[in-house]
C-alpha positions as CSV (number, residue, x, y, z in Angstrom):
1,X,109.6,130.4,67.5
2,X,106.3,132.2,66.8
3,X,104.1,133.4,69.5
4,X,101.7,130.6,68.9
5,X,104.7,128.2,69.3
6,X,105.1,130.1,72.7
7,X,101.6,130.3,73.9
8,X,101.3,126.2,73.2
9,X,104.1,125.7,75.2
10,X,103.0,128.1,78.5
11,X,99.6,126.1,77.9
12,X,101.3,122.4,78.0
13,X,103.7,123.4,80.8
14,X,100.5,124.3,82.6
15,X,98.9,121.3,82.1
16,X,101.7,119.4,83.2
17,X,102.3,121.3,86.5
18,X,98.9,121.6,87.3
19,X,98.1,117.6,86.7
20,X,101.6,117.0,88.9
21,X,99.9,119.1,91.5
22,X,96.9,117.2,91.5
23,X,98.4,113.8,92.1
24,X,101.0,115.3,94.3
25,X,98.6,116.8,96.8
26,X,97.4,115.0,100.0
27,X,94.0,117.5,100.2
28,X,91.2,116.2,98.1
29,X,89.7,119.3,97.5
30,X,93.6,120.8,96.3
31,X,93.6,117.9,93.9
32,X,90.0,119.0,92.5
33,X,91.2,122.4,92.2
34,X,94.2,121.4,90.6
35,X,92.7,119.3,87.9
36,X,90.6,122.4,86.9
37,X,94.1,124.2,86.3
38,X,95.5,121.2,83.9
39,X,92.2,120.8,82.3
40,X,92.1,124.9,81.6
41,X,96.1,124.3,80.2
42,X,94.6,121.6,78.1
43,X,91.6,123.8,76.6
44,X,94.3,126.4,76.3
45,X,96.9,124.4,74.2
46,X,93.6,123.2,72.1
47,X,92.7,126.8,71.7
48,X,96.3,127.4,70.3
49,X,95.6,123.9,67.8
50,X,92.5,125.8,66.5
51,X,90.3,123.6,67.7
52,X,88.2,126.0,69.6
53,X,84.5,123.5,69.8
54,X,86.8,120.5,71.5
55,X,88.2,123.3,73.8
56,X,84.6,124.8,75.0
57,X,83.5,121.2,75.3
58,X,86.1,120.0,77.0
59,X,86.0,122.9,79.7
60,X,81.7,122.6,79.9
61,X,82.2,118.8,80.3
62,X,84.9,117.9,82.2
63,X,85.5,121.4,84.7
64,X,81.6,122.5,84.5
65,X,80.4,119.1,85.2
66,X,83.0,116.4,86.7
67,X,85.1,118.5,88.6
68,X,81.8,120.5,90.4
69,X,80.3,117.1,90.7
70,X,83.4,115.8,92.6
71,X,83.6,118.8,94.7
72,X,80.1,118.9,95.1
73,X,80.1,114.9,96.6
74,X,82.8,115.8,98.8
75,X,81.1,118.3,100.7
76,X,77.9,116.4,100.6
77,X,79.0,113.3,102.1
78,X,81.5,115.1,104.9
79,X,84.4,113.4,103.6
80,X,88.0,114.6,105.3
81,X,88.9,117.4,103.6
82,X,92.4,118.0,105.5
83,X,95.8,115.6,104.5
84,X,95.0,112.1,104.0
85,X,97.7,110.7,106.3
86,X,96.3,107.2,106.0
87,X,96.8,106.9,102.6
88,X,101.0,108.0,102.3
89,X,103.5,106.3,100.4
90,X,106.9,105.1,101.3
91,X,109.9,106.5,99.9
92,X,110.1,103.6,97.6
93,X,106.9,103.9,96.4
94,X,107.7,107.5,95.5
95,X,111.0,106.8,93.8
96,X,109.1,103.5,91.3
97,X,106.5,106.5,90.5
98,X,109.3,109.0,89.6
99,X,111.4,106.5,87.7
100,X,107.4,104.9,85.8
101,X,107.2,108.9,85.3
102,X,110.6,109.1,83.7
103,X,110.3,106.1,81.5
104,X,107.2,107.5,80.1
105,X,108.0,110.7,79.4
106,X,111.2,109.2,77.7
107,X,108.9,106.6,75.2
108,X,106.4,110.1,74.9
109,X,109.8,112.2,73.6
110,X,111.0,109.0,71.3
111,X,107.8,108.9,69.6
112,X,107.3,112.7,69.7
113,X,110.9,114.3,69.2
114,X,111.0,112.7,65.4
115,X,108.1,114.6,64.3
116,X,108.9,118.0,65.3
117,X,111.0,118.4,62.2
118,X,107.6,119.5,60.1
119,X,107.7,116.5,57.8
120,X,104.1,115.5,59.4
121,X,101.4,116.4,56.7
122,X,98.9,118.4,58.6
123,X,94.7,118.1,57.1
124,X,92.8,121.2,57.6
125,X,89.6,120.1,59.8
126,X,86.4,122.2,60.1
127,X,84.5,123.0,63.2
128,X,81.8,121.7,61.5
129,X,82.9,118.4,60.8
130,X,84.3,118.0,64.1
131,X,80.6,118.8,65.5
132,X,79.6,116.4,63.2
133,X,81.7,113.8,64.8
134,X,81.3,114.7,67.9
135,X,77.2,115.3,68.3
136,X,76.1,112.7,65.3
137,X,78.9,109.6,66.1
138,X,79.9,110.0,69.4
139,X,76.6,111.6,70.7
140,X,75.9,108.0,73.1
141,X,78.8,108.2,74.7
142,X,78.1,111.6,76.0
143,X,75.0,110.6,76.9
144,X,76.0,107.6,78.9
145,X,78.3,109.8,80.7
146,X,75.5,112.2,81.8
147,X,74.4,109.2,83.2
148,X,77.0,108.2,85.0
149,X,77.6,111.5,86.7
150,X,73.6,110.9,87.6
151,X,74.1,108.2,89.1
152,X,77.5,109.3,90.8
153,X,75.4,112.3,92.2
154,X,72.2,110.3,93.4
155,X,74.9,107.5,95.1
156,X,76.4,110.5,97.2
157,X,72.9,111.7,98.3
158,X,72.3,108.2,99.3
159,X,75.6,108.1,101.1
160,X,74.9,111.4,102.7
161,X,71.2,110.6,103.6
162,X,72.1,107.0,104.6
163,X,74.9,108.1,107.1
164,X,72.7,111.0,108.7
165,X,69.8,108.4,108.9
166,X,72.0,106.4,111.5
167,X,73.4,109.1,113.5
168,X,69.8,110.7,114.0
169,X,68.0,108.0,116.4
170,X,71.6,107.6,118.4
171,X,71.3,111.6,119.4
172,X,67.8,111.9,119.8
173,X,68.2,109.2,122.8
């Protein structure tokens, strides 16, 4: 096992632990947190790949922009911060999600565990022709998602602005 072998695998186990942790949590703003951590492990393990462009994107995109953007609507519109005890499972609801866990991991290994033997032929990729893909085909979808997170970000204002609109005449009487 080679060290890059090693450092993929402290990267993956990160990203695993730290996306458990952020469905696992019951604090909203410990699930944001956490979701930074297993998109850094991901970046990480990309790093590892050789693929540094998808890395820096994916941590500029998704923990520069959707993650503050979350955490940023979550303060603006006062939402409960503390555990979301409205919102818990039963035991048997935990037990379907552990087993629906289980079975995918087990179809994941299946498909996975018969290509670790090396006889996958791996193509040498450029950064420059995944920038190619990524900002010449795929530029619109980026581009509708910056819209999206606009229009995520003006909805919260109007959530914010629209709930302290109808508390204000209520105190001033």
């Amino acid at each position: 096992m080679t060290a890059l072998d090693t450092a993929f695998a402290a990267s993956a186990v990160l990203a695993v632990l730290g996306g458990l942790f952020a469905v696992t949590t019951r604090h909203v703003v410990h699930a944001a947190l956490w979701l930074v951590v297993a998109l850094l492990g991901v970046a990480g393990s990309l790093l590892v790949l050789g693929a540094e462009l998808v890395a820096l994107v994916l941590v500029l995109v998704y923990v520069g922009a959707v993650v503050v953007l979350v955490l940023f609507a979550l303060m603006l519109t006062r939402a409960p911060i503390g555990p979301d005890r409205a919102h818990a499972v039963g035991p048997w609801r935990a037990v379907g999600a552990a087993l629906l866990g289980l079975a995918t991991a087990g179809l994941l290994a299946s498909v996975l565990v018969p290509l670790a033997d090396g006889t996958v032929r791996r193509s040498d990729v450029t950064t420059t022709q995944v920038a190619g893909q990524l900002f010449g085909t795929w530029v619109w979808p980026f581009e509708l998602l910056s819209l999206l997170l606009l229009a995520a970000l003006v909805g919260a204002l109007a959530v914010a602005r629209g709930s302290r609109d109808a508390a204000g005449p209520e105190a001033a009487s």
